[in-house]
C-alpha positions in Angstrom: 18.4 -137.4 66.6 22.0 -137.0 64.9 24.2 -139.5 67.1 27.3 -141.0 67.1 26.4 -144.3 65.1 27.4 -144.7 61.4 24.1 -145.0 60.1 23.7 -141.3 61.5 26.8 -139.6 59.9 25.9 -140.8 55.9 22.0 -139.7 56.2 23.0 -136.4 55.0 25.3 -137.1 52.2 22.5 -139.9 51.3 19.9 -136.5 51.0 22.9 -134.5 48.8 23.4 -137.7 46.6 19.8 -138.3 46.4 18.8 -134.4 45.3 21.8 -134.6 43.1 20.2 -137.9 41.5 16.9 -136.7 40.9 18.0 -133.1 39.9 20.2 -135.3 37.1 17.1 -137.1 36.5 14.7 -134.3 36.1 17.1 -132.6 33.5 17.6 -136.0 31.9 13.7 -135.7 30.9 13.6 -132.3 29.7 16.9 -133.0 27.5 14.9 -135.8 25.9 11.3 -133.8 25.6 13.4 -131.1 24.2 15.4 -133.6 21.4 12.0 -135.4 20.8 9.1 -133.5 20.9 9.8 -129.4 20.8 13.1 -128.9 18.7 11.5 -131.2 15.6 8.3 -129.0 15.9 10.4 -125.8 15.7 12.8 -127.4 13.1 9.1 -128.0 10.8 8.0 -124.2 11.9 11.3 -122.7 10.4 11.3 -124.6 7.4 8.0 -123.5 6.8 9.2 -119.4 7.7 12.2 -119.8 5.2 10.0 -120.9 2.5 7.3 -118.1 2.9 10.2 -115.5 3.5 12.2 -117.0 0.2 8.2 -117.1 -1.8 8.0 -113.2 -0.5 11.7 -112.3 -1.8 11.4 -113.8 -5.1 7.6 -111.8 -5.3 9.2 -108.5 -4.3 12.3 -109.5 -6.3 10.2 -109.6 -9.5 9.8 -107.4 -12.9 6.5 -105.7 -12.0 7.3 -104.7 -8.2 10.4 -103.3 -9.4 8.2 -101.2 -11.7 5.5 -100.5 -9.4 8.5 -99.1 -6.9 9.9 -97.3 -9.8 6.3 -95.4 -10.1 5.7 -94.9 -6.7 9.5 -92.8 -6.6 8.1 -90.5 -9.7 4.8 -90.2 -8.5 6.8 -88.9 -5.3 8.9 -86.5 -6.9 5.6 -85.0 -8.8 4.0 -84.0 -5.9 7.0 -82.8 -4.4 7.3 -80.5 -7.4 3.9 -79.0 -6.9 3.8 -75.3 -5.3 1.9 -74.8 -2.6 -1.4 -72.9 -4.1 -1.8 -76.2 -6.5 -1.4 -78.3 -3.8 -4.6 -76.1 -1.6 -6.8 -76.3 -4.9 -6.2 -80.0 -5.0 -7.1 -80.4 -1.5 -9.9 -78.6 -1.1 -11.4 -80.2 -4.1 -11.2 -83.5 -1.9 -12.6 -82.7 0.7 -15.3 -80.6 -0.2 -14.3 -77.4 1.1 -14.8 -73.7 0.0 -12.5 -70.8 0.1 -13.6 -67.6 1.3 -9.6 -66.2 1.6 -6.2 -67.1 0.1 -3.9 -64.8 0.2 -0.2 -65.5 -1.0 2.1 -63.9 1.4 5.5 -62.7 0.0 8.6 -64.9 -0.7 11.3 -64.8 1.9 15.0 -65.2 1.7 15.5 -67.9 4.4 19.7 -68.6 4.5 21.8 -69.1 1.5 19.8 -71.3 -0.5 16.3 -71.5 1.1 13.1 -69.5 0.3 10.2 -69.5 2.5 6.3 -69.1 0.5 3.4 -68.6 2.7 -0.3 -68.8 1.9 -3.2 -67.4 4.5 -6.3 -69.6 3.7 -9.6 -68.9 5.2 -12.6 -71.8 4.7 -16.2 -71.2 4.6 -18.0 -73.0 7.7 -17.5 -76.8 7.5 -17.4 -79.7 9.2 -14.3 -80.3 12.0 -13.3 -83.4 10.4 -13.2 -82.0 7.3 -11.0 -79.5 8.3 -8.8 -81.2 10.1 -8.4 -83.9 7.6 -7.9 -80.8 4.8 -5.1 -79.4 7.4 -3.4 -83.1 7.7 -3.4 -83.6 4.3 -1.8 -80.7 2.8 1.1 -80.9 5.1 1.0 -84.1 4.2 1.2 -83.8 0.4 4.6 -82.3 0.4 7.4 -82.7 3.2 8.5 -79.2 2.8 4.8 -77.6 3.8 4.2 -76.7 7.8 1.4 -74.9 9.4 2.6 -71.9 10.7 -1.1 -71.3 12.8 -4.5 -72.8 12.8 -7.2 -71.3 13.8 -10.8 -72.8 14.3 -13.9 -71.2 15.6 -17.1 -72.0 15.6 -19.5 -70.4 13.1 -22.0 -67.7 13.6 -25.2 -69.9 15.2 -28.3 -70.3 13.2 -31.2 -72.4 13.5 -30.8 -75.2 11.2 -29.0 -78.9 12.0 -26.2 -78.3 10.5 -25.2 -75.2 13.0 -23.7 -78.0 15.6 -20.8 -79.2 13.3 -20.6 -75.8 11.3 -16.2 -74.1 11.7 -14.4 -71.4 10.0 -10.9 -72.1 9.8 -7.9 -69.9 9.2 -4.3 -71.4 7.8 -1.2 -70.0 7.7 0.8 -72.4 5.5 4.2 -72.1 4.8 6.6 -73.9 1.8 10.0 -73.8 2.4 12.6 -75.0 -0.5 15.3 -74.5 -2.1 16.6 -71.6 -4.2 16.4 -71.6 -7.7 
């Protein structure tokens, strides 16, 4: 196959030359789609992202966001200023629920400046979503309030349609802040 003849010896550097050729000539093509079709589209796509992003800076940059944040940070501090009984009565107002239990539980010196407030809360039978959203949203009203224990059983059967969703719950909530 491969002899001794000229013709023989530059057949292979002919297949290197040509590969280099056309690998040249298939980047050649995608340099140019690139230039002429992709990169003017992207250019158009950014233009069109800096001018939303500079409309939504200028929007939250105005007078009346900067007042709506401002509201927002005091309507945060309120409720982080409410004690832990307002906070129940507010909650279970929401969500419909009833009290059959609360029982404040003594202050406790936590550290040098923290005091731990506990509440025990039992609920009359109720709905497990209710409960649970009651539970998530009284932990969630104030960062300082954790659920010590939660306790849900079902309630005492009877023979009416509501009996399948029908809980008692018991909470032990605790506040923890600082020292006055």
């Amino acid at each position: 196959m491969f002899g001794n003849s000229e013709e023989s010896r530059s057949e292979p550097q002919q297949i290197v030359i040509l590969t280099l050729a056309m690998t040249a000539a298939g980047f050649l093509l995608l340099y140019l789609m690139l230039q002429y079709y992709l990169i003017p589209d992207l250019k158009s796509q950014v233009g069109q992202e800096r001018a939303v992003y500079k409309k939504l800076v200028k929007e939250l940059d105005s007078e009346e966001m900067r007042q709506l944040r401002h509201q927002a940070r005091l309507q945060d501090e309120n409720d982080q200023l409410q004690s832990l009984g307002e906070i129940v009565v507010d909650k279970i107002g929401i969500y419909g629920l009833e009290l059959s239990k609360q029982t404040p539980k003594r202050p406790r010196d936590i550290g040098a400046n923290l005091v731990e407030e506990g509440q025990n809360i039992q609920l009359l039978s109720a709905p497990l979503d209710k409960i649970l959203r009651f539970a998530a949203a009284v932990q969630e009203a104030k960062n300082s309030v954790r659920i010590e224990s939660f306790e849900v059983r079902r309630a005492s059967r009877s023979r009416t349609g509501d009996a399948e969703n029908s809980w008692l719950a018991e909470l032990d909530l605790v506040d923890y802040r600082a020292k006055e």
